[in-house]
C-alpha positions in Angstrom: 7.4 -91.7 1.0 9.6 -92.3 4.2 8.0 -91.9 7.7 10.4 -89.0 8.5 9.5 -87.1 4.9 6.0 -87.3 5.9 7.1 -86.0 9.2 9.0 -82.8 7.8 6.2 -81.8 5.6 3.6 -81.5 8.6 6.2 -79.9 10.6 6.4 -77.3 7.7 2.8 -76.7 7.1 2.0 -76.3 10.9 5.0 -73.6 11.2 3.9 -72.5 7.7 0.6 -72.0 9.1 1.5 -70.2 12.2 3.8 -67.6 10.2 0.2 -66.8 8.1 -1.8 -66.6 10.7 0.5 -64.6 13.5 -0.3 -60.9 11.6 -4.3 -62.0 11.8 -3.8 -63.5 15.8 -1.3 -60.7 16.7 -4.1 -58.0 15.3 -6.9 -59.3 16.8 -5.5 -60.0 20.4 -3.6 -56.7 20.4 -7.5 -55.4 19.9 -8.9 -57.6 22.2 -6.3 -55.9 25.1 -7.1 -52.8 24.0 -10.8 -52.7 24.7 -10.6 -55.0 27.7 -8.6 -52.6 29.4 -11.0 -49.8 28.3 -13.9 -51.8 29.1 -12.7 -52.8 32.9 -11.7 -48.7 33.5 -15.2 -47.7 32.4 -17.0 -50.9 33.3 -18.9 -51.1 30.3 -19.5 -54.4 29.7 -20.8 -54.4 25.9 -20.0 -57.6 24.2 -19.9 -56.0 20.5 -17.7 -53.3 21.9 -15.1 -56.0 21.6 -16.5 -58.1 18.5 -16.7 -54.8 16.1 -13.7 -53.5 16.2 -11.7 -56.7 16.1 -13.4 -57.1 13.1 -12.4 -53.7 11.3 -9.0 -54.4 12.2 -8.8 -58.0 11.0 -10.5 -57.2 7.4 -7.5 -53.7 7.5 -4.8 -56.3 8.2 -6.3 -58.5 5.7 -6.5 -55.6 2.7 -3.0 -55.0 3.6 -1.4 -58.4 4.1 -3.5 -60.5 1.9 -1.1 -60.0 -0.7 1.9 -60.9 1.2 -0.1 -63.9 2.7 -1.6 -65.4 -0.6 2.1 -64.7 -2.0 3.7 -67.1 0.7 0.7 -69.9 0.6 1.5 -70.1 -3.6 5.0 -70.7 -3.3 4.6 -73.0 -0.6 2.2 -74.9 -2.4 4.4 -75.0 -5.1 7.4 -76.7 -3.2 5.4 -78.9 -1.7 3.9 -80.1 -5.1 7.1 -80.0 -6.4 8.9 -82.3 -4.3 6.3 -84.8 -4.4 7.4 -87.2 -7.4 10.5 -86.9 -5.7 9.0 -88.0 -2.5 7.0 -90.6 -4.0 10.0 -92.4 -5.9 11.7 -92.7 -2.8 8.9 -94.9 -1.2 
């Protein structure tokens, strides 16, 4: 395996991995916003005001993305795997 294959396949898995996460990150710190701005109007300062409901709202975006995620982590897997003996001839 060349230098610059190795290269491309961490450069895929870490935007790979950013596409996955984003719906899970974008959830939670949309969340986070929400109840800081409610928390510094009503100056409640609760910390599991903010940990609960970032939690519902992570497992809803879970139940309703998991499918899509686990879909795109397979197939990726898959092509990875896939070009390996092709990788490994090369080197």
């Amino acid at each position: 395996m060349t230098q610059n294959a190795a290269l491309s396949i961490a450069s895929q898995t870490m935007l790979f991995a950013a596409k996955i996460a984003a719906p899970i990150l974008l959830s939670a710190m949309a969340v986070g916003l929400v109840i800081s701005f409610f928390q510094s109007v009503t100056q409640i300062q609760e910390m599991t005001l903010t940990f609960v409901p970032k939690l519902l709202v992570i497992g809803l975006v879970i139940a309703f993305a998991g499918h899509w995620m686990l879909g795109q982590f397979t197939g990726f897997v898959h092509e990875v795997v896939g070009e390996l003996p092709r990788l490994l001839k090369t080197g």
